[in-house]
KOLPA-553691 format. One record per residue: residue number from 1; residue in one letter; x, y, z of N, C-alpha, C in turn. Coordinates in steps of 0.02 Angstrom, whole numbers, m for minus. Example, Ala and Ser with C-alpha at 12.3 -4.5 7.8 and 13.67 -1.06 7.14 Angstrom:
REM KOLPA-553691
pos|code|n.c1|n.c2|n.c3|ca.c1|ca.c2|ca.c3|c.c1|c.c2|c.c3
1|a|660|m284|390|615|m225|390|660|m165|390 .
2|s|642|m112|354|684|m53|357|645|2|394 .
//
This chain:
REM KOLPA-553691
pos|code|n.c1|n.c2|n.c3|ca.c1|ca.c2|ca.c3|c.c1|c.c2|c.c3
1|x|7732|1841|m619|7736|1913|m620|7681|1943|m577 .
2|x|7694|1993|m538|7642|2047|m512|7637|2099|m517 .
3|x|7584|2120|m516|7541|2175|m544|7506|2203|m500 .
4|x|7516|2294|m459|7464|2305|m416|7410|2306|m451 .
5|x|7356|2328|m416|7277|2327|m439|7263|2362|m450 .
6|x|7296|2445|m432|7286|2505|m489|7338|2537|m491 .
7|x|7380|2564|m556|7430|2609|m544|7424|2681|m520 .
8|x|7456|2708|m467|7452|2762|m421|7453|2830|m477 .
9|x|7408|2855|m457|7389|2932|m494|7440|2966|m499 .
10|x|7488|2984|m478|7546|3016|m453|7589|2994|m519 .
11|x|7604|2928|m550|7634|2917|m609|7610|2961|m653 .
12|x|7686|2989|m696|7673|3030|m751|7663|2995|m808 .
13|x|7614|2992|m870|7609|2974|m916|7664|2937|m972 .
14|x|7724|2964|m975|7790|2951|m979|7838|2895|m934 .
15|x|7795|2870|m910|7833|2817|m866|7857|2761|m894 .
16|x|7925|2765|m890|7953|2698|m911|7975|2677|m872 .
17|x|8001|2593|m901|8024|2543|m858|8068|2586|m786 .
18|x|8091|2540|m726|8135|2564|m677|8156|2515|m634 .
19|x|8183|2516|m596|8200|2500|m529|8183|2518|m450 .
20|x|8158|2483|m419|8130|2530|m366|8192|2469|m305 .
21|x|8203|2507|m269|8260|2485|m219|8225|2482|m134 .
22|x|8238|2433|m110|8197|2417|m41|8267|2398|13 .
23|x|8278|2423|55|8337|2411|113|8294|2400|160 .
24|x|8324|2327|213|8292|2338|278|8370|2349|326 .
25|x|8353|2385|381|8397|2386|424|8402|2352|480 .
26|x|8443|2382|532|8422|2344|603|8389|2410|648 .
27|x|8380|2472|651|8345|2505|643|8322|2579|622 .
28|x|8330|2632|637|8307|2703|625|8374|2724|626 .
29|x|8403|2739|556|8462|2781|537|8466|2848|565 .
30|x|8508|2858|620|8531|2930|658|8584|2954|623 .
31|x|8560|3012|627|8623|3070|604|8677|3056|661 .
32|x|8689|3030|704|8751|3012|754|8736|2965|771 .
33|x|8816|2943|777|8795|2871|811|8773|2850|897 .
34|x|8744|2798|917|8748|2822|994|8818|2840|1012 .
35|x|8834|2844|1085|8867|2846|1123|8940|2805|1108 .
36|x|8902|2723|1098|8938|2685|1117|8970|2653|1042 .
37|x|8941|2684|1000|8944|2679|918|8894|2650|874 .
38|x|8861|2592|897|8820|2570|878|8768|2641|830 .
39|x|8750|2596|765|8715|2636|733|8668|2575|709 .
40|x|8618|2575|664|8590|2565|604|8630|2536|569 .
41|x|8623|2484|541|8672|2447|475|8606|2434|448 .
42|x|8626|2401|374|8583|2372|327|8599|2305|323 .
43|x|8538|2278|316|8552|2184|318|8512|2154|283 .
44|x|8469|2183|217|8458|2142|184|8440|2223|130 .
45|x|8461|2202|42|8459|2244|m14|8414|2219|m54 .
46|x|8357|2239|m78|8304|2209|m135|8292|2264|m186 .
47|x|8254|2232|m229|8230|2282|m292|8176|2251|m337 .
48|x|8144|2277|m379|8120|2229|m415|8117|2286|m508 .
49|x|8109|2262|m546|8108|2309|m593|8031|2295|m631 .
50|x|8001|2372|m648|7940|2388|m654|7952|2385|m722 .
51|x|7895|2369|m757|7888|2400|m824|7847|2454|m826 .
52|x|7833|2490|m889|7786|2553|m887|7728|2527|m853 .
53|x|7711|2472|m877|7613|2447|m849|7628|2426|m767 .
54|x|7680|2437|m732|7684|2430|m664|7689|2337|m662 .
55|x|7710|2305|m697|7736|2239|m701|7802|2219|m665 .
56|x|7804|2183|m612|7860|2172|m605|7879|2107|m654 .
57|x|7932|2129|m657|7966|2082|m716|8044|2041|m691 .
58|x|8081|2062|m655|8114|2035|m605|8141|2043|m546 .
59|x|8146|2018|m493|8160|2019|m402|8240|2023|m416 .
60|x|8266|2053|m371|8334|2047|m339|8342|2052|m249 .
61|x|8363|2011|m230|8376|2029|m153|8434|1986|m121 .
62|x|8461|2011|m82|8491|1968|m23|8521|1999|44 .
63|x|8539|1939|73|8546|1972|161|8644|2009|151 .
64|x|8607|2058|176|8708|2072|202|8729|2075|277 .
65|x|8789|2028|277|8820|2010|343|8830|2068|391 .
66|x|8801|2068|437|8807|2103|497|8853|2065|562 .
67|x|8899|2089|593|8923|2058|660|8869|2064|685 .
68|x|8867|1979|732|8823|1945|762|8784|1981|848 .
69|x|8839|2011|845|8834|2067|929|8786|2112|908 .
70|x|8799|2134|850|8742|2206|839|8671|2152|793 .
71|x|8684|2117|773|8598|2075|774|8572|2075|817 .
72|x|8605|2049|865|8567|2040|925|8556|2076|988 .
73|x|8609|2146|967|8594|2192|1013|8512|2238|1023 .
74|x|8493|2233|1084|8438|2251|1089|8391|2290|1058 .
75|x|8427|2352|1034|8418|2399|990|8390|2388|928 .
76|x|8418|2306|897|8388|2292|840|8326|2239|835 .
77|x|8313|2233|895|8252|2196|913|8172|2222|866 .
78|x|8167|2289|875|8117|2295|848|8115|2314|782 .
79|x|8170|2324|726|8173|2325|656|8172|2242|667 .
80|x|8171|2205|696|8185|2132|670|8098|2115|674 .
81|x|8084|2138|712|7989|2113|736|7968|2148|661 .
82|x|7967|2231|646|7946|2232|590|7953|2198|516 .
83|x|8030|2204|504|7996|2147|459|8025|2076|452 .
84|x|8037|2048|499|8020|1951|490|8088|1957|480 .
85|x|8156|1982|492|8213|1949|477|8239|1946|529 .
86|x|8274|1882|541|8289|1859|620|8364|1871|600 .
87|x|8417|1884|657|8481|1863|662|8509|1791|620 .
88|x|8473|1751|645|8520|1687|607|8527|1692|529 .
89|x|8458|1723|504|8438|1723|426|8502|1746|384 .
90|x|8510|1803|428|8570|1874|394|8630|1812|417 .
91|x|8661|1790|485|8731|1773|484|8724|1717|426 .
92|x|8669|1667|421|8688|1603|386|8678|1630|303 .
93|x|8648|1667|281|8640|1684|204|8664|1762|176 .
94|x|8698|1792|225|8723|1874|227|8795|1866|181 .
95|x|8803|1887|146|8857|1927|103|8881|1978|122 .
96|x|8959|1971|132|8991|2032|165|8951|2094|112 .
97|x|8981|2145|179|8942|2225|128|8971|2238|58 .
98|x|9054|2249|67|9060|2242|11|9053|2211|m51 .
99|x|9063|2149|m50|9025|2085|m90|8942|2109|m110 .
100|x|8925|2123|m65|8847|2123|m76|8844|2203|m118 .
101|x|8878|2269|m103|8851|2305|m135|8888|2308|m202 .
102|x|8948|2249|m206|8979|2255|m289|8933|2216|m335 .
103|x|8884|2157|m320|8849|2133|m344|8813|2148|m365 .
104|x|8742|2188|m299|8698|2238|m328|8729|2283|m366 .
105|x|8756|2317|m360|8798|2366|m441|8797|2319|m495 .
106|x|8844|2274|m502|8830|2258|m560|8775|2226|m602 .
107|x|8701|2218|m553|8664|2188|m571|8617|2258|m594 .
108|x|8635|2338|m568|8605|2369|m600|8660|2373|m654 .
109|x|8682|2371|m667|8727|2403|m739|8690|2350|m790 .
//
């Protein structure tokens, strides 16, 4: 289990357990798409659930399948440098979207 090293001032006294939800993309979600369509997709869903004392108590994550053209289209080069997820990671361990967001649902329910 982890535990930050101080809980943030900003918590209200009343804080109970939660969910906090983490998406990485391939990069900066536009209100339009380019030109050519290409947008932003999501390719990997995480969470972890807090207790009141800021405990995580359990991880959820996984990659969701992106076509292999827009991994590697240029554009997603630098959401991939930030955080450490390469193209192959997402095609070889990615869960279609749908699949992936009926799961996460039912893993919040």
């Amino acid at each position: 289990m982890t535990r930050p090293a101080a809980a943030p001032a900003l918590l209200p006294t009343s804080f109970r357990p939660c969910v906090v939800l983490d998406l990485e993309t391939t990069g900066l979600l536009a209100k339009k798409p380019h030109h050519d369509g290409w947008n932003a997709r999501i390719i990997e869903v995480g969470a972890v659930v807090l207790t009141a004392e800021l405990e995580v108590v359990e991880r959820r994550g996984m990659f969701v399948l992106q076509d292999r053209h827009h991994l590697y289209d240029p554009r997603s080069r630098e959401a991939e440098r930030i955080h450490k997820i390469n193209p192959e990671q997402v095609l070889a361990h990615g869960r279609p979207e749908r699949e992936a967001a009926e799961r996460f649902a039912a893993w919040l329910m």
